[in-house]
SELUMMI-848516 format. One record per residue: residue in one letter; x, y, z negated of N, C-alpha, C in turn. Coordinates in steps of 0.1 Angstrom, whole numbers, padded with zeros to 4 digits, always signed. Layout:
BEGIN
AXYZXYZXYZ/...
***
This chain:
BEGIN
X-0199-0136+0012-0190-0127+0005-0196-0113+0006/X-0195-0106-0008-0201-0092-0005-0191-0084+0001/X-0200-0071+0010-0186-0060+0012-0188-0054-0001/X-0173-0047+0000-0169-0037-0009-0168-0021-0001/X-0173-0013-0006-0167-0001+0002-0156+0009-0010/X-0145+0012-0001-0138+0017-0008-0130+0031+0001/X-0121+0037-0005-0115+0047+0004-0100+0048-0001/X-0093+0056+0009-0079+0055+0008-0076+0069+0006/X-0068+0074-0008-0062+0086-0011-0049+0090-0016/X-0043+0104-0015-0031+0101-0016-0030+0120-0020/X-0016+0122-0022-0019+0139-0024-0027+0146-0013/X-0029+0142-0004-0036+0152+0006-0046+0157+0005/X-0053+0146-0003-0069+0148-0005-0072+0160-0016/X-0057+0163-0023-0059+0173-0037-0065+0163-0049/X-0077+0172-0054-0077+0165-0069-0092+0162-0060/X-0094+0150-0067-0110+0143-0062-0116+0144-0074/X-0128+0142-0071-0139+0136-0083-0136+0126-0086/X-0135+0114-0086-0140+0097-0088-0150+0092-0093/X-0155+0104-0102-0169+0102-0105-0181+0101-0094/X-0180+0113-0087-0186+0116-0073-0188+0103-0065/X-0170+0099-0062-0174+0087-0053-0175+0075-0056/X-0177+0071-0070-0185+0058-0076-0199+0061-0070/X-0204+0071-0074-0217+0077-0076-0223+0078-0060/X-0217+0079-0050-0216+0074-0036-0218+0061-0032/X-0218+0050-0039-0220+0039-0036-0199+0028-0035/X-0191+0036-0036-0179+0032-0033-0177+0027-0045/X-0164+0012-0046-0164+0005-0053-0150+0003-0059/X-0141+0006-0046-0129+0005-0050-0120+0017-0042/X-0105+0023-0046-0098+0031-0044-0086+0022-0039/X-0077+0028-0029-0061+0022-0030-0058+0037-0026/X-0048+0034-0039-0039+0049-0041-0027+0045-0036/X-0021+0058-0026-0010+0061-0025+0001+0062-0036/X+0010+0056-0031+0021+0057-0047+0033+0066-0044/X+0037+0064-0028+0045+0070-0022+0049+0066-0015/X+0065+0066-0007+0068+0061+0005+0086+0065+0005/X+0094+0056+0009+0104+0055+0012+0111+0048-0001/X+0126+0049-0001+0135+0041-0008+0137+0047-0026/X+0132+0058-0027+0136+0067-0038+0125+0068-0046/X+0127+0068-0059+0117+0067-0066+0111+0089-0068/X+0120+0094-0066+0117+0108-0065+0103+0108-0052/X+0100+0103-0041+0091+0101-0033+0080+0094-0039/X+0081+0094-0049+0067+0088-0056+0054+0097-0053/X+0043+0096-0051+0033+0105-0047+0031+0115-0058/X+0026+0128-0058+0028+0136-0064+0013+0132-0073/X+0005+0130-0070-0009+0127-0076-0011+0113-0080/X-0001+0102-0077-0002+0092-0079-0011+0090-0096/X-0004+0095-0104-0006+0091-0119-0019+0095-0119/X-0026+0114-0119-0035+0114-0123-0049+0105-0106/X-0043+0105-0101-0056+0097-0093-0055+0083-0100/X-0046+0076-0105-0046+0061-0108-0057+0064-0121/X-0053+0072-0128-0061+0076-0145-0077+0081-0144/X-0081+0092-0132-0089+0095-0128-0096+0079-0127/X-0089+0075-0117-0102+0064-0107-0103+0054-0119/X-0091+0054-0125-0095+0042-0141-0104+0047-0145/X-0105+0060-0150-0118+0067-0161-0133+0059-0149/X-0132+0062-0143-0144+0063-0135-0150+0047-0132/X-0145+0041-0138-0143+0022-0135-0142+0017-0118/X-0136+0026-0110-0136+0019-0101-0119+0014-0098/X-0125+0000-0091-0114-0008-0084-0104-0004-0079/X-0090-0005-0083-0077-0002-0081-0069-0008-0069/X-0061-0004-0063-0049-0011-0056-0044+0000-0047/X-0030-0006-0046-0021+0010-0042-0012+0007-0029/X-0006+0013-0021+0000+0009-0011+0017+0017-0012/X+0022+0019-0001+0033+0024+0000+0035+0026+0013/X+0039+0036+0015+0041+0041+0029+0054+0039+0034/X+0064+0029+0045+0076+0027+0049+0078+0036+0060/X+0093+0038+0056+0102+0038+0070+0112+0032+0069/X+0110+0021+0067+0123+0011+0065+0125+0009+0080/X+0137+0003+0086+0140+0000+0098+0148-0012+0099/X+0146-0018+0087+0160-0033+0084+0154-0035+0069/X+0155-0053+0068+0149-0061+0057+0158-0055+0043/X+0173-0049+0046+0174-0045+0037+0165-0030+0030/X+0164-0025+0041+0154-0009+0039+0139-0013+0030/X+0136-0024+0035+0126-0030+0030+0123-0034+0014/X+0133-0040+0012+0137-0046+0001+0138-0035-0009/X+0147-0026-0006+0148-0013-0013+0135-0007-0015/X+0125-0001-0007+0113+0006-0009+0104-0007-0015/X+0104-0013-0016+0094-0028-0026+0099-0030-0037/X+0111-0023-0041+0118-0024-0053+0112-0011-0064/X+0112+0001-0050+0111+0012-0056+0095+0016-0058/X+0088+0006-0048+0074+0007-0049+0071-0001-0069/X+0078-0007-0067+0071-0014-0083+0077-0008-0091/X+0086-0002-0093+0088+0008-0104+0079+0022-0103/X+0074+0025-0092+0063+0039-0094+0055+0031-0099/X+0050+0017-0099+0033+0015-0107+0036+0006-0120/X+0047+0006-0126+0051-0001-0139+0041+0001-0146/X+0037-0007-0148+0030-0008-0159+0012-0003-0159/X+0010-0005-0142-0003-0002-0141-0009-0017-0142/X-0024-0013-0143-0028-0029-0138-0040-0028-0126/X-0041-0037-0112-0046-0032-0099-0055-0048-0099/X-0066-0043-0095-0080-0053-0088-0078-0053-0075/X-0069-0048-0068-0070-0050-0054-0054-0050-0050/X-0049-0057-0039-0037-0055-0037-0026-0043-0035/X-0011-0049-0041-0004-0038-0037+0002-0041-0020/X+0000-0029-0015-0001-0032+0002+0014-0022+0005/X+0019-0029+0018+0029-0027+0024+0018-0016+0040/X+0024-0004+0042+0020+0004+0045+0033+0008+0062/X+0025+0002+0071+0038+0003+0080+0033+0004+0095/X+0034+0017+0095+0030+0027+0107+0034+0037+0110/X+0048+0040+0106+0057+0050+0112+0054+0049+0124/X+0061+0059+0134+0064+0061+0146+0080+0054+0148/X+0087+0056+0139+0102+0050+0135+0100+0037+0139/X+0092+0034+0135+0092+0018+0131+0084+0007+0147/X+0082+0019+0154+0072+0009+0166+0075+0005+0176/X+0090+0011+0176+0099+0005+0190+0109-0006+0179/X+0108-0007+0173+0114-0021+0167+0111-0031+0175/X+0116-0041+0178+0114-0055+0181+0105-0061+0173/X+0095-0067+0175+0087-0076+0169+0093-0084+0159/X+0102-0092+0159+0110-0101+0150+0116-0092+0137/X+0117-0080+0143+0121-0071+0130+0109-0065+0121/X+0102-0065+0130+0093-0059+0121+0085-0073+0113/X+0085-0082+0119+0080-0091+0111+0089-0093+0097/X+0100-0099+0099+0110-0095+0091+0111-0089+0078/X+0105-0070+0084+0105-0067+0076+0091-0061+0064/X+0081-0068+0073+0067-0070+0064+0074-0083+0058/X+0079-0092+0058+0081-0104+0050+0090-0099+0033/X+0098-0090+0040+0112-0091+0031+0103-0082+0019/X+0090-0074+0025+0087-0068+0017+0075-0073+0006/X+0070-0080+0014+0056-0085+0007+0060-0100-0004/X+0072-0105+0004+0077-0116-0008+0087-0111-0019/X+0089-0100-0020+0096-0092-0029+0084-0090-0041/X+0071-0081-0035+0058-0084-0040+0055-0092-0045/X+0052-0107-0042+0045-0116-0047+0055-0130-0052/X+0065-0122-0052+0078-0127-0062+0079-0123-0078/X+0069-0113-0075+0070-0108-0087+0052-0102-0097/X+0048-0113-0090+0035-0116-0095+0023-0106-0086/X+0031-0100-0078+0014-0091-0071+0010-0098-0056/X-0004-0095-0055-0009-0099-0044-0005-0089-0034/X+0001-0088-0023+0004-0082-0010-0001-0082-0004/X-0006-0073+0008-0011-0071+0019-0004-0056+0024/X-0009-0057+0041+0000-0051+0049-0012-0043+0056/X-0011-0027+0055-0020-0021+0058-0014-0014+0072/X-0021-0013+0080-0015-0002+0094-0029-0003+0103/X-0024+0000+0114-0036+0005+0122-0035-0007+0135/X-0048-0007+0141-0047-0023+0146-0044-0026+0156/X-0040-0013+0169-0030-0015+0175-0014-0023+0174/X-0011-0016+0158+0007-0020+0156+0004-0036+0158/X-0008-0035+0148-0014-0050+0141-0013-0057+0155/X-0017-0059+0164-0019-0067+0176-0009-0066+0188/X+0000-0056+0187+0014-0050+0191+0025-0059+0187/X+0025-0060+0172+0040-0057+0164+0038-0069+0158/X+0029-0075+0154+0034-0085+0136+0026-0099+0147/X+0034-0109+0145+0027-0119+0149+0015-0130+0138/X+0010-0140+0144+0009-0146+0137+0008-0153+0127/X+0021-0158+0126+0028-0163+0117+0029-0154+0103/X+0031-0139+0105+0028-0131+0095+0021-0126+0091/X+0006-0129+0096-0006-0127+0101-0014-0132+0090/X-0016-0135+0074-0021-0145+0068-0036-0142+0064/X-0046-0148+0066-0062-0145+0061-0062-0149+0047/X-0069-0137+0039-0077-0138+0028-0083-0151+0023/
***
């Protein structure tokens, strides 16, 4: 399998090139879309980085940042996640983004939970899911069973 090299952006970064970082050797982007239950939390640069990194032909897919705390919270922000990318189209998955500080005294069962309630909300509705965090939580928090390889 080849690697891909890609990077992760969101408003923080401001306005990028994407030309630049094609031209870097990078292959794919996953843009921030936003984060929480309201579609007003949509990322402020979402649209022009999605259009940008289109112009530039590189590789798409977006995440969403939670603080859900319960499968219903979950449910809600995966709802609100696919109305911010209506009508985009992504080469790489839409990812469930779950690394609050909120979120890390949860019980394990919860948090599994509520990576599930959110990622089969996703791929209930035709997208590929994945669960982005840091690999602490990953080895902490999500068992298993929730655990699924590429």
């Amino acid at each position: 399998m080849e690697k891909a090299k890609g990077i992760d952006v969101s408003h923080w970064q401001g306005k990028i090139d994407f030309e630049k970082v094609k031209s870097q050797g990078y292959s794919f982007v996953m843009i921030n879309a936003g984060y929480g239950k309201y579609i007003s939390q949509k990322d402020e640069n979402f649209e022009k980085n999605y259009a940008a990194a289109r112009k530039a032909g590189l590789n798409i897919g977006t995440y969403w940042y939670s603080y859900a705390l319960t499968e219903a919270d979950a449910l809600a922000e995966a709802k609100t996640f696919l109305e911010a990318v209506k009508g985009k189209m992504f080469e790489y998955p839409l990812a469930f983004d779950i690394e609050d500080a909120s979120q890390s005294e949860l019980p394990n069962a919860a948090i599994n939970k509520i990576i599930e309630a959110f990622c089969d909300y996703l791929e209930s509705n035709g997208y590929y899911a994945a669960v982005y965090s840091y690999a602490n939580f990953f080895k902490r928090k999500v068992s298993d069973s929730v655990k699924k390889p590429l």
